[in-house]
C-alpha positions as CSV (number, residue, x, y, z in Angstrom):
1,X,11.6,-24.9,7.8
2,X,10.8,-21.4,6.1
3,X,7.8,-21.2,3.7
4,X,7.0,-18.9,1.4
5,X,3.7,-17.6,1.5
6,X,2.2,-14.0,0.8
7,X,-1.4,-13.8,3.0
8,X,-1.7,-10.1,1.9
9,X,-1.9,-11.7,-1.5
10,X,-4.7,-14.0,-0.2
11,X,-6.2,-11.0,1.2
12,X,-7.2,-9.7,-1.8
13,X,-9.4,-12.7,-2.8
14,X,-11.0,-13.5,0.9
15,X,-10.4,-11.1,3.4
16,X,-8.4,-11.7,6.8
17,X,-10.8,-13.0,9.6
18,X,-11.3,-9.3,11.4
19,X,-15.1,-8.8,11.8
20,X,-17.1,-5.5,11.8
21,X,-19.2,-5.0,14.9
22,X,-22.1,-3.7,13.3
23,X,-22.4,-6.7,10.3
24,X,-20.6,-9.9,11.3
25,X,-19.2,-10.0,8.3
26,X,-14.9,-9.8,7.0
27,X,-14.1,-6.2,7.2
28,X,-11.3,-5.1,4.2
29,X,-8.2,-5.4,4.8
30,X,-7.2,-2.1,6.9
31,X,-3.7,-0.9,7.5
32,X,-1.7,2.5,7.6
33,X,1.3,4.3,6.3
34,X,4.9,3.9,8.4
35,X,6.4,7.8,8.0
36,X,8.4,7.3,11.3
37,X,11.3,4.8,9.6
38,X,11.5,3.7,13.3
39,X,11.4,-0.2,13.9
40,X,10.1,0.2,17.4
41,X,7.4,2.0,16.0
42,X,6.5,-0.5,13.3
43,X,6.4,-3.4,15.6
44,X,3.9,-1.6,17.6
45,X,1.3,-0.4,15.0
46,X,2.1,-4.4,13.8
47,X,0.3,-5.1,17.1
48,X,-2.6,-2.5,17.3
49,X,-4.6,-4.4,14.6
50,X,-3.9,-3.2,11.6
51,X,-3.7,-5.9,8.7
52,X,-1.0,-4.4,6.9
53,X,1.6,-1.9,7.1
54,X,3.0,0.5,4.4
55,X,7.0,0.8,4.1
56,X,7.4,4.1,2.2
57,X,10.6,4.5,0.4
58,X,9.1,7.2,-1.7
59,X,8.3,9.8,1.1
60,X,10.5,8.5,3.5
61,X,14.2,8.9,3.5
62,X,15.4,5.5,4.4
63,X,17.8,2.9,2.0
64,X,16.7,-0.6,1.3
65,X,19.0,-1.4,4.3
66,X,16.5,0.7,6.6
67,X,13.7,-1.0,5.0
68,X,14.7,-4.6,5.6
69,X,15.4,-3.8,9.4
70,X,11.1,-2.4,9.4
71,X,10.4,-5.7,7.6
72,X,11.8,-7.5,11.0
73,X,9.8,-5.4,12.9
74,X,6.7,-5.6,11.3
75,X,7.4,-9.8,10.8
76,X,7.1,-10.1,14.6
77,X,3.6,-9.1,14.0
78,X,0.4,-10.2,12.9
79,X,0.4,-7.0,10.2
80,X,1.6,-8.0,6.9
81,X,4.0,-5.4,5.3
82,X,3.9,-3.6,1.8
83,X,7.2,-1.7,0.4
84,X,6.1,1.3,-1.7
85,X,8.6,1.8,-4.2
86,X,10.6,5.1,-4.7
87,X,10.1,4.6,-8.2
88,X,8.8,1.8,-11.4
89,X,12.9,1.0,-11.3
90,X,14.1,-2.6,-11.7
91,X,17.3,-2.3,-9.9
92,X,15.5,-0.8,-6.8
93,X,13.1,-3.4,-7.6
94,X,15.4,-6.0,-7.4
95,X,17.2,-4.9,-4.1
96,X,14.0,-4.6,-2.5
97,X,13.2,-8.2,-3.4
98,X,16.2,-9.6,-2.3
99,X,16.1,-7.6,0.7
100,X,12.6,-9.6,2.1
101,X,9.9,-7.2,0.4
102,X,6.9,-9.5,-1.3
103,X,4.1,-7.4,-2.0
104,X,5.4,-4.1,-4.0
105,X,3.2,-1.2,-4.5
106,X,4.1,0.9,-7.8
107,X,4.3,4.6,-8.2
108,X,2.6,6.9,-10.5
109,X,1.7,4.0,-13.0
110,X,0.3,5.9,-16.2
111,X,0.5,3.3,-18.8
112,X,-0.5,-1.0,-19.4
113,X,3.3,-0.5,-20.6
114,X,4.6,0.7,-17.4
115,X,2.2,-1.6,-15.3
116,X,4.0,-4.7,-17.7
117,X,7.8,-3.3,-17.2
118,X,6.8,-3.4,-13.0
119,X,5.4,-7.4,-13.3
120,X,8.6,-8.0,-14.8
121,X,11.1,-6.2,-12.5
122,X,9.7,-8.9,-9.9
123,X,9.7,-11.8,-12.0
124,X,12.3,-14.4,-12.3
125,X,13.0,-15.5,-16.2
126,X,11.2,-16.7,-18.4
127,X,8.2,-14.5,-17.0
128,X,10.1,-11.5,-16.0
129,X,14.2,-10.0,-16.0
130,X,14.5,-10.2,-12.3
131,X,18.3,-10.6,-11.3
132,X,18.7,-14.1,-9.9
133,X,20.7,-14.6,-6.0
134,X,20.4,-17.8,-4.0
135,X,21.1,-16.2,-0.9
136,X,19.2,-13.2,0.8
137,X,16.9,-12.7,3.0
138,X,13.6,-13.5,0.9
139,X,15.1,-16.9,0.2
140,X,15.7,-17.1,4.0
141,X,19.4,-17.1,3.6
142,X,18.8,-19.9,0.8
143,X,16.8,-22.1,3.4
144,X,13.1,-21.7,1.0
145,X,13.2,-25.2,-0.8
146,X,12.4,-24.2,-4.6
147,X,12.5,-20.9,-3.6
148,X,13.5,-19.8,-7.4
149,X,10.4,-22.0,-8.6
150,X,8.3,-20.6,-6.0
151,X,8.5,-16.5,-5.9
152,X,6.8,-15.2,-9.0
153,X,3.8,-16.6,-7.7
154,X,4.6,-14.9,-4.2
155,X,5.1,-12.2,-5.9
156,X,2.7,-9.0,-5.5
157,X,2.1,-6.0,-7.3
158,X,0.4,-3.1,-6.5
159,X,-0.1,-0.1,-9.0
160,X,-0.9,3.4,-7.7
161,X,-3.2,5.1,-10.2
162,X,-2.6,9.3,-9.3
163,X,-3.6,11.0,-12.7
164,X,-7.0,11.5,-13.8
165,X,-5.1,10.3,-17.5
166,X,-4.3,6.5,-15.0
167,X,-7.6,6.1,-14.3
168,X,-8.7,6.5,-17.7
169,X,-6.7,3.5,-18.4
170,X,-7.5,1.6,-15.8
171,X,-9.5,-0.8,-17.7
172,X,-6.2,-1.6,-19.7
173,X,-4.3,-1.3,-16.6
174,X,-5.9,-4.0,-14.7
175,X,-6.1,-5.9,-17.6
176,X,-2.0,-6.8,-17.4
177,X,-1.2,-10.0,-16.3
178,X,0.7,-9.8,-13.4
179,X,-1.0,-6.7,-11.7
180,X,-2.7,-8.1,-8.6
181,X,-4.6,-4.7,-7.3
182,X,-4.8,-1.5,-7.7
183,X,-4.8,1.6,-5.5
184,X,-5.9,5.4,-5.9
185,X,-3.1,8.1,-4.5
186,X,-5.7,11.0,-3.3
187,X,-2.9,13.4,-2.8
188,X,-1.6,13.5,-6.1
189,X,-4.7,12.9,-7.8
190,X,-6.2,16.1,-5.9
191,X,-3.4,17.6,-7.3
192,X,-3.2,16.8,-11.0
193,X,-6.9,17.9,-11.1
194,X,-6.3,21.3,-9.8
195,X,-7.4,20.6,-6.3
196,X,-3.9,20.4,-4.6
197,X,-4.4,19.5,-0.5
198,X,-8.1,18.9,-1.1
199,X,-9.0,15.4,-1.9
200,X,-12.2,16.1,-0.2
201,X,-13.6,18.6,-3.8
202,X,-16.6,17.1,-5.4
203,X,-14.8,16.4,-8.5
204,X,-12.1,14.8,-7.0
205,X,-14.3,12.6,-4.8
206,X,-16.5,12.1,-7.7
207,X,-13.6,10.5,-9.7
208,X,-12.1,8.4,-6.5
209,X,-15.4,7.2,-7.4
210,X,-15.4,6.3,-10.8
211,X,-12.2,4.8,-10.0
212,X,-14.0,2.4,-7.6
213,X,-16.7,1.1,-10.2
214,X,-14.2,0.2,-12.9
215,X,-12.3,-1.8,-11.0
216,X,-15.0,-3.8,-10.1
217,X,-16.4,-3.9,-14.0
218,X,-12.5,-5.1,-14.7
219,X,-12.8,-7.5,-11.6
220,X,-9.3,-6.4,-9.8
221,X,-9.0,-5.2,-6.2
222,X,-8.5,-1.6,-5.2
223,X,-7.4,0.1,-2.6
224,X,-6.8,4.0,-1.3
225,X,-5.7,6.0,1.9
226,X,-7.6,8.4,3.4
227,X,-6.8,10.8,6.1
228,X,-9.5,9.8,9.1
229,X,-11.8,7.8,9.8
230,X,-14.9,9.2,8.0
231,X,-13.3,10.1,4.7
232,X,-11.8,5.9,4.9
233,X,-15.9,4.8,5.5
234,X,-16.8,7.3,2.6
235,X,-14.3,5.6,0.5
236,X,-15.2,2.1,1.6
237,X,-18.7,3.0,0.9
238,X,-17.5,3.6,-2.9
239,X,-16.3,-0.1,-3.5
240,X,-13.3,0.0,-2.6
241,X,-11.7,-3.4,-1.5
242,X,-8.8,-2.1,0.9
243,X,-8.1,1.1,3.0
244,X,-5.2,2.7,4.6
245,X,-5.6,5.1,7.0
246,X,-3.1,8.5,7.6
247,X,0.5,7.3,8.8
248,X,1.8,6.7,12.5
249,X,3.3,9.9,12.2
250,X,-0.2,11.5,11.5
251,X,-1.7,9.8,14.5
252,X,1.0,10.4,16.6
253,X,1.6,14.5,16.4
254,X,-2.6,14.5,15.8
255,X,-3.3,12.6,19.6
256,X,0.0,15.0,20.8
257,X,-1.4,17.9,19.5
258,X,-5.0,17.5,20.6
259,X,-3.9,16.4,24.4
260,X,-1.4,19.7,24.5
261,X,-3.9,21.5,23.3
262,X,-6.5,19.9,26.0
263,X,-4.0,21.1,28.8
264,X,-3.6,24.3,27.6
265,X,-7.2,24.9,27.6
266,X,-7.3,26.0,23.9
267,X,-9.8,25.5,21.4
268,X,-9.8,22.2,19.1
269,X,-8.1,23.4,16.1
270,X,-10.4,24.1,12.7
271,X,-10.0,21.3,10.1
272,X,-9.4,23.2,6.5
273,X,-10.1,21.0,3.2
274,X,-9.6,17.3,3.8
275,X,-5.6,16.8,2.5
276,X,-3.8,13.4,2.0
277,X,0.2,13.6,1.5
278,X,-0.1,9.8,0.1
């Protein structure tokens, strides 16, 4: 019979079994963006190793229909999927629930106000206004026993901090009941300080950073993407809790473009300032 369980969620208070080489010890959770909208190509980062696996629907031109079909995809894997919200909207909310999404990440969250309006959207009354269906896919057609007593607490929610003005807040952020983690946006914050396409500027670094240590004084998990590996161990090596890593479309056109250019005989190509679209 189906269950209803969210290990992503679990994740964030022991971390899945994956072991660093150099320390024994449970790495953080580590997963990457999906840019391709391609179920084929979900399913088979789901089976590289990542632990979970970003479903854009801000960047990304697909429907909530396109998103339920990369849910299946990633499902057949070990990865565990999050939907990234186009916006902090409760209809689009809702549909994503319905359609199988669990743990929701939330864009551009500025204020505790908008953080609280987001719990809600993916709670069912009395704890939130989310629109109640028997049968949908996150019910598992209405085969989840209790499944109306049972999803706020599978519920996730993720809020993307992107202005230097969010992380200000964060201390009143992460202090709404509801909000399970946090996570930096680089790319916008690089932007809203001035530093557009650079995340890699002192001042942005040092406030990706600050971001780090107040989660941990307010005790909630926090996450970020970076664009390679060393800027994802430099961001690690802040505090943070989770990391993403550039997007299968990244990796794919990088390895493409770095073979082609092998063949060709031409020179590596120069990196500029370290950018993040995320």
């Amino acid at each position: 019979m189906p269950t209803l369980t969210n290990r992503f969620k679990s994740w964030l208070q022991t971390p899945p079994p994956s072991v660093t080489l150099e320390t024994q010890k449970p790495s953080p959770p580590l997963g990457t963006w999906l840019m391709t909208a391609a179920p084929s190509t979900a399913e088979a980062m789901g089976h590289v190793g990542f632990d979970f696996l970003v479903v854009d629907l801000e960047h990304v031109p697909i429907e909530v229909s396109d998103m339920a079909h990369l849910l299946r995809a990633v499902g057949c894997t070990p990865a565990e999927p999050i939907v990234r919200l186009a916006w902090n909207d409760m209809v689009l909310v809702k549909r994503v629930m319905d359609a199988g999404g669990r743990t929701l990440m939330f864009p551009f969250i500025q204020t505790p106000e908008e953080a609280r309006a987001a719990v809600s959207y993916t709670r069912y009354p009395p704890d939130g206004v989310r629109g109640v269906a028997a049968v949908h896919r996150s019910s598992a057609y209405g085969q989840i026993p209790n499944y109306l007593k049972t999803a706020n607490e599978a519920a996730c929610v993720i809020v993307q901090l992107e202005t230097p003005e969010a992380i200000a807040r964060l201390p009143e952020i992460a202090a709404v009941p509801g909000v399970d983690a946090l996570f930096v946006g680089p790319g916008d914050l690089s932007a809203a300080m001035g530093f557009i396409g650079n995340i890699g500027h002192d001042d942005v670094q040092a406030l990706i950073a600050l971001a780090a240590e107040a989660a941990k004084v307010a005790g909630k998990p926090i996450g970020i993407v970076g664009p390679n590996p060393e800027m994802v161990h430099r961001f690690l090596s802040y505090g943070y809790d989770y990391a993403a890593i550039a997007s299968d479309l990244g990796m794919m056109t990088g390895r493409a473009a770095d073979w082609l250019g092998n063949l060709r005989g031409a020179a590596p190509a120069q990196a500029g300032p370290v950018a993040s679209v995320y």
